[in-house]
C-alpha positions in Angstrom: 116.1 87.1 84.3 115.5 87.3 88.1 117.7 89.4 90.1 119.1 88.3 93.5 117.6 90.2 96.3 121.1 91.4 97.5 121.5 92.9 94.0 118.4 95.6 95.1 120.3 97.8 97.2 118.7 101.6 96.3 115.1 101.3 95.2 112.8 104.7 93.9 109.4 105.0 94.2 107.3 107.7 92.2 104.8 108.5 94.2 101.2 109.6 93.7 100.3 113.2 93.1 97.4 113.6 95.6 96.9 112.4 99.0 94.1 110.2 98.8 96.0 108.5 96.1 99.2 108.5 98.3 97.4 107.1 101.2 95.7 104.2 99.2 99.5 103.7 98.2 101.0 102.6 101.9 99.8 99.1 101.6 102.0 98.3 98.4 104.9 100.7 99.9 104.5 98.6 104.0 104.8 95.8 101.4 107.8 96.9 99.6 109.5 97.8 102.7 108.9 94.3 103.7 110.1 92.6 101.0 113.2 94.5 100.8 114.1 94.9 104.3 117.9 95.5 103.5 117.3 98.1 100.6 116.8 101.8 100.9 114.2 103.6 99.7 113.9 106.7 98.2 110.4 107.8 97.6 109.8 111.1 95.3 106.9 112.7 96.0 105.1 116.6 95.3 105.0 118.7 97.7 101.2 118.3 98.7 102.2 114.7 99.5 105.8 114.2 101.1 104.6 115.0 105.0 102.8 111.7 104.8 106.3 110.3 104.7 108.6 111.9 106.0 107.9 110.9 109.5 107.9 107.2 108.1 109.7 103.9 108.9 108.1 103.0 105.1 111.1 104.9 103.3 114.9 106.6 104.3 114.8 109.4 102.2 112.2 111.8 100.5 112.8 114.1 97.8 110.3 116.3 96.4 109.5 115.8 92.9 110.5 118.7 90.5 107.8 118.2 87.4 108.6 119.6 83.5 105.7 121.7 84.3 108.4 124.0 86.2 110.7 123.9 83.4 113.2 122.2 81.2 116.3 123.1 84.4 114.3 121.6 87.4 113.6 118.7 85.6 117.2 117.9 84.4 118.4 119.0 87.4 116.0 115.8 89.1 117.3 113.8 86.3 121.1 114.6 87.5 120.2 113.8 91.0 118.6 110.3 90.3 121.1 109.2 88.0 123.6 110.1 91.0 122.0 107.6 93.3 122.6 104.8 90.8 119.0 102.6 91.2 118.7 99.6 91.0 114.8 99.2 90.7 112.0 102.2 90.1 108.9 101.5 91.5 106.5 103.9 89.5 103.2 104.1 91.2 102.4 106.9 89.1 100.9 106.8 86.0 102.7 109.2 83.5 104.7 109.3 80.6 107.1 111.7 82.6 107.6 109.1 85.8 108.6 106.8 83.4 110.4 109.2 81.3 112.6 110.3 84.2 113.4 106.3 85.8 114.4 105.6 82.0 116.7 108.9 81.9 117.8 108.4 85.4 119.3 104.9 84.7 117.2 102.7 87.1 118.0 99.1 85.9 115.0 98.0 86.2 111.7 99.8 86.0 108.0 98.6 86.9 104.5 99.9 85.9 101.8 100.1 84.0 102.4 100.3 80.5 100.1 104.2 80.5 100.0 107.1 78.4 102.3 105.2 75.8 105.3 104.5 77.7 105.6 101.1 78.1 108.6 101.1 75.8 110.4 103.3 78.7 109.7 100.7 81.4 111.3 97.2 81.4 108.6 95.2 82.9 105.2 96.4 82.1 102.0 95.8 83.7 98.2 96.5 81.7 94.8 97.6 83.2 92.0 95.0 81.7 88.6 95.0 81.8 88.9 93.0 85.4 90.0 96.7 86.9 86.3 98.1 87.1 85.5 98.5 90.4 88.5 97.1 91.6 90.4 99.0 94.6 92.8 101.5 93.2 94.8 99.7 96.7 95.6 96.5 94.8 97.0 98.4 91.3 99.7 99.7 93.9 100.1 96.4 95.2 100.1 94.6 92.4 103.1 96.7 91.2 105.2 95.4 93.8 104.1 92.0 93.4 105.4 92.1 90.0 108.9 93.3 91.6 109.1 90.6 94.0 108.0 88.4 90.9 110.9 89.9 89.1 113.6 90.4 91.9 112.7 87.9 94.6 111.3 85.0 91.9 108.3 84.8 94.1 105.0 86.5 94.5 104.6 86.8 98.5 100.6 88.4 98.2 99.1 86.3 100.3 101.0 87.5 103.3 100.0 91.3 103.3 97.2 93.8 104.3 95.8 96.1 101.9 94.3 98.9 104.5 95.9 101.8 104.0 97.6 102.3 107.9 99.3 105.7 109.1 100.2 106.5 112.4 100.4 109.9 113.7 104.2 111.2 114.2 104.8 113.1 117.7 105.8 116.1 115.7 102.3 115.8 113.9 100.4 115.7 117.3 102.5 118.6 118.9 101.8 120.6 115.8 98.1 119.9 116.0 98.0 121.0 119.9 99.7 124.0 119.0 97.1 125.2 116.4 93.9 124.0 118.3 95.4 126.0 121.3 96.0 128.7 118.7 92.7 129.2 117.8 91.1 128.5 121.1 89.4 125.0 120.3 88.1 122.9 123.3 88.9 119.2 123.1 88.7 118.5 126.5 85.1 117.8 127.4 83.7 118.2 123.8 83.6 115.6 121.0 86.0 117.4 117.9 84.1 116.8 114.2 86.2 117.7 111.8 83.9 118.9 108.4 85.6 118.8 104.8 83.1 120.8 102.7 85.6 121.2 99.8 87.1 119.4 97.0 90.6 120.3 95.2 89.9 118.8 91.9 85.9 118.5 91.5 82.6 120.7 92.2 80.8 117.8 91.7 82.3 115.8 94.0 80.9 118.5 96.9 77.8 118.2 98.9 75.8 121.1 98.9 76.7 123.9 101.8 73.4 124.0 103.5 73.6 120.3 104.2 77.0 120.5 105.7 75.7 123.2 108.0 72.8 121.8 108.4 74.3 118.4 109.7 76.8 120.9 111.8 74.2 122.7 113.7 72.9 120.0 114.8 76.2 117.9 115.7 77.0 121.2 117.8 73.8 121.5 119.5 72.4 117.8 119.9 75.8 116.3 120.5 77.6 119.1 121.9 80.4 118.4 119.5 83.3 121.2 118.6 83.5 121.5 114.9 86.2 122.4 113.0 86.1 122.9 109.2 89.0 121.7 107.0 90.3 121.8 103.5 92.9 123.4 101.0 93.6 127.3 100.3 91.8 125.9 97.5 88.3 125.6 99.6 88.0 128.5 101.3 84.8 129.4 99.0 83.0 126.3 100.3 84.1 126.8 104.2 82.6 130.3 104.2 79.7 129.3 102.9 78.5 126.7 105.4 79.4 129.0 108.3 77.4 131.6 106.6 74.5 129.1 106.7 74.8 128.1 110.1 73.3 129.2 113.2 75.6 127.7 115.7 78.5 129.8 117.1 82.1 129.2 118.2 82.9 126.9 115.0 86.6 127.0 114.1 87.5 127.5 110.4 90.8 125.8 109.2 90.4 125.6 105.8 93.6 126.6 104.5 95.3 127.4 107.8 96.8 123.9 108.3 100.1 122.5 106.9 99.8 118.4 106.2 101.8 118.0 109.4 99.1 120.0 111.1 96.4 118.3 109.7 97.6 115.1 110.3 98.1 115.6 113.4 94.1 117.4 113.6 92.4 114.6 112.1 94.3 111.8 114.9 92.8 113.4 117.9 89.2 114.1 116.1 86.6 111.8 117.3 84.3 112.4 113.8 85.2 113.3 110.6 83.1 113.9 108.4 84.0 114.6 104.1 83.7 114.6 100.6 85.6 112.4 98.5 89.1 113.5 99.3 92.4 113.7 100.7 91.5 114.0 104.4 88.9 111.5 104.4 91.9 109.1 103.8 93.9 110.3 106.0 91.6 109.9 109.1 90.4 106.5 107.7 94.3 105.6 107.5 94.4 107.2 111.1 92.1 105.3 112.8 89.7 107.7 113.4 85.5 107.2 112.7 85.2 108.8 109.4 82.4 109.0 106.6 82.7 109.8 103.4 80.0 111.5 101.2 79.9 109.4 97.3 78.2 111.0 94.2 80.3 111.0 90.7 83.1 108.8 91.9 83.3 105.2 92.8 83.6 104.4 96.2 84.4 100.6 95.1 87.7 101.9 93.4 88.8 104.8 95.6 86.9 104.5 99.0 88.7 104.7 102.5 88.1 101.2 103.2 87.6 101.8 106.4 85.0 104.8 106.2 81.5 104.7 106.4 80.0 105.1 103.0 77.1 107.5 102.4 75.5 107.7 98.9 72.1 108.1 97.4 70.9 105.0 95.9 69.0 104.3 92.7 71.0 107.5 90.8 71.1 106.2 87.2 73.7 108.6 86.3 75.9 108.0 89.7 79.8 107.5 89.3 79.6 109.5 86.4 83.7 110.8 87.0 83.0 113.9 85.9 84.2 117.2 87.8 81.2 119.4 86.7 77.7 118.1 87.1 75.7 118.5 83.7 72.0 118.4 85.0 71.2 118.8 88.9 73.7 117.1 91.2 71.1 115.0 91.9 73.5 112.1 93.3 74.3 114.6 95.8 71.2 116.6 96.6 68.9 113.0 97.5 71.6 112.7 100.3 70.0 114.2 103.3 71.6 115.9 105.9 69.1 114.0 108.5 70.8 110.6 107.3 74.1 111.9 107.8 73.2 113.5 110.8 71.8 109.8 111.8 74.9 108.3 111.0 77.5 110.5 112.8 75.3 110.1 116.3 75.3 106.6 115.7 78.8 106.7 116.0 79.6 109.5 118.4 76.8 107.5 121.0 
């Protein structure tokens, strides 16, 4: 039965765990703002992911999500506080059993996903990945979520009249942050072009391009193009930052990595004029930003999860490539054949 669109009052959206993920998400949630203009919209998120929003015309109210993983209390206790808000629609965006598990206990009326992990009995209208999902944007799953709950609410599918690039705009409390922590740590931006480097990866060694090519491809940004470089990434990817400025022979680069809240780096990666990355959260973000970005591919698939606004580097004819896995078996060959020269080639093309 379709529901009247004055019936959706309180809507809550499960959000993604990681921030590429939640960036590649702001499509479907611009589109759900959209096509709800009078609801409001709660989004929960995890920690790692709620600054994205909370500077955002896209929802009224963030909570961070409290997982099982913490224990049997925090996740009741999330339970209580859902069922208190009385939803009308859940928007799971997320995958697992427990988003669904917690709409289903938290008395959303309706609740809309895909039918993963075994829980479509806990949703009441489910959507399915087919075959038709290989190399399909992971942007349109999101988006197709909420097409089903304009299908199901507003008895029309209204696809056609949407973008899906991801979009962000930088906050002024995200820029006076970053201007704070470049004058911090005594970073030029005046005169100078800022590259931003991300020589990490949270969830995958694989997905990292080898140390001496990021400082390789530094050196040279700093000395040809008299760019400032900055390196980037989670507490996580400290290991990988020390490593490149151990192989490099250029001075004065400013180390980051694990210094920056997500307000901080989101305001960083708006005033940068390169950034350069692996296959991760702040590739999105600068793509989503605005800012010249590329992105370094080996074992995942840039035609799912790509900033679809990033420059693309990969080494071609790997038979093995978009192999998904974390840990490369044999010689991380889709990532040595990349060349720091053809990066290097790239980024001038685009600081020039």
């Amino acid at each position: 039965m379709q529901q009247d669109r004055d019936k959706i009052e309180r809507i809550l959206v499960r959000g993604t765990n990681w921030i590429g993920d939640a960036i590649m998400s702001a499509p479907a949630m611009h589109r759900l703002r959209s096509s709800f203009p009078q609801a409001n919209i709660t989004l929960l998120a995890t920690a790692r992911t709620t600054a994205l929003f909370e500077d955002s015309s896209l929802c009224d109210e963030v909570i961070r999500y409290r997982s099982r993983a913490e224990g049997l209390r925090p996740f009741m206790e999330m339970v209580k506080t859902i069922r208190a808000r009385r939803f009308d629609l859940a928007v799971l965006f997320q995958n697992a059993f427990e988003a669904a598990l917690l709409s289903y206990l938290g008395g959303a009326r309706l609740r809309i996903g895909y039918a993963e992990q075994c829980r479509g009995f806990l949703l009441t209208h489910k959507l399915h990945h087919g075959p038709e999902h290989r190399n399909r944007h992971q942007v349109h799953d999101y988006l197709d979520i909420v097409a089903e709950c304009e299908r199901i609410c507003l008895g029309s599918d209204l696809r056609a009249n949407y973008s899906s690039v991801p979009a962000l705009i930088a906050s002024a409390r995200q820029k006076e942050a970053a201007v704070a922590l470049l004058e911090c740590f005594g970073v030029e931006t005046g005169s100078r072009s800022l590259v931003a480097i991300n020589a990490g990866a949270t969830n995958s060694r694989a997905k990292c391009w080898p140390a001496e090519r990021f400082a390789a491809l530094a050196d040279r940004l700093a000395k040809e193009m008299n760019a400032q470089i900055v390196l980037i990434g989670a507490p996580s990817e400290l290991e990988y930052a020390d490593n490149v400025i151990s192989l490099m022979a250029t001075n004065g680069v400013a180390d980051l990595t694990g210094k920056t809240s997500l307000v901080e780096l989101i305001g960083l990666l708006d005033r940068c004029d390169l950034v350069v990355s692996n296959d991760t959260g702040p590739a999105h973000i600068a793509a989503a930003l605005g800012r010249p970005t590329i992105t370094i591919f080996g074992p995942t698939n840039e035609f799912e999860t790509a900033p679809p606004s990033s420059e693309i580097l990969r080494a071609e004819g790997i038979e093995c490539a978009r192999c998904m896995l974390r840990d490369c078996p044999i010689d991380h060959r889709c990532m040595t054949r990349i060349s720091a020269d053809s990066v290097f080639d790239c980024a001038r093309k685009i600081l020039d």
